[in-house]
N, C-alpha and C positions, 0 to 999 in steps of 0.2 A: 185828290189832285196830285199828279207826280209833277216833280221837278222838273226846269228845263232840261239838263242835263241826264234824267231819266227817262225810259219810254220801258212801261209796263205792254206786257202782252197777255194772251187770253189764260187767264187762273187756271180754270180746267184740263186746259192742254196737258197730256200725260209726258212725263219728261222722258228722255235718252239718260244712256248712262256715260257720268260723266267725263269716260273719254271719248264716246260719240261727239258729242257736244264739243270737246276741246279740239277734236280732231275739224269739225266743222267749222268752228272757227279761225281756226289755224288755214285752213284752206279759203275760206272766203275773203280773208285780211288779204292775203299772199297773193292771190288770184286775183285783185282790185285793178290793177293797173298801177298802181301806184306804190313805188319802193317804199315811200316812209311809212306804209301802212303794215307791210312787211314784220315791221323795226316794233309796232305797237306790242305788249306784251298782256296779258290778262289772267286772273284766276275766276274760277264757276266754284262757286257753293252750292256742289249735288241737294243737299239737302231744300236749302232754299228758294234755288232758283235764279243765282241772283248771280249775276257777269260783273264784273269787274274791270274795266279798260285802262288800261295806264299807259303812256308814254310820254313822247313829245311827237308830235306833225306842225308840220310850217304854216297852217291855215285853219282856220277854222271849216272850211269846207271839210277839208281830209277828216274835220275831228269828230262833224255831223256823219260824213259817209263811212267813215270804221261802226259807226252804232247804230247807223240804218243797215248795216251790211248783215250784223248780229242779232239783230232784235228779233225778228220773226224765226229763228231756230225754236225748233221744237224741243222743249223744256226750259230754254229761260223765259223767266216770269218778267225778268227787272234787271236793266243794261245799268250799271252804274259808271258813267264815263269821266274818267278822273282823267285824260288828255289830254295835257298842257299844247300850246299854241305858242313854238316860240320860230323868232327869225331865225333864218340862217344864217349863219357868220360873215360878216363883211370885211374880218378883218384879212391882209394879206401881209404877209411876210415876205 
């Protein structure tokens, strides 16, 4: 059973090498519509199989669709989405 925060993909699947895969990513986030997804940052362990997601986005939405955007690339096995969920500042100076 993986975590909520994980989504494994098909074991089998033969990987990319790992700056195929980064470069994929990097376009897929970018390419979303959505600037804070841009902002998101990640490392892939070639070896393993395993993404890495890090930032911060203002939604939990955004934090769901950076890791349905990645999941299905050919050679990761396992999105690990570490994507905090914070407000945006309200304050005003």
């Amino acid at each position: 059973m993986t975590a909520p925060d994980q989504i494994g993909s098909d074991a089998n699947r033969p990987a990319l090498g790992g700056c195929t895969i980064r470069s994929s990513v990097e376009l897929r986030l970018r390419r979303s519509g959505y600037a804070a997804l841009g902002l998101v940052y990640f490392e892939f362990e070639t070896e393993s199989g395993v993404l890495h997601l890090r930032g911060a986005v203002p939604s939990y939405y955004l934090k769901q669709l950076a890791q349905e955007l990645v999941c299905n690339l050919e050679g990761v096995l396992l999105v690990n989405n570490q994507i905090k969920v914070t407000r945006p500042s309200t304050n005003k100076m």
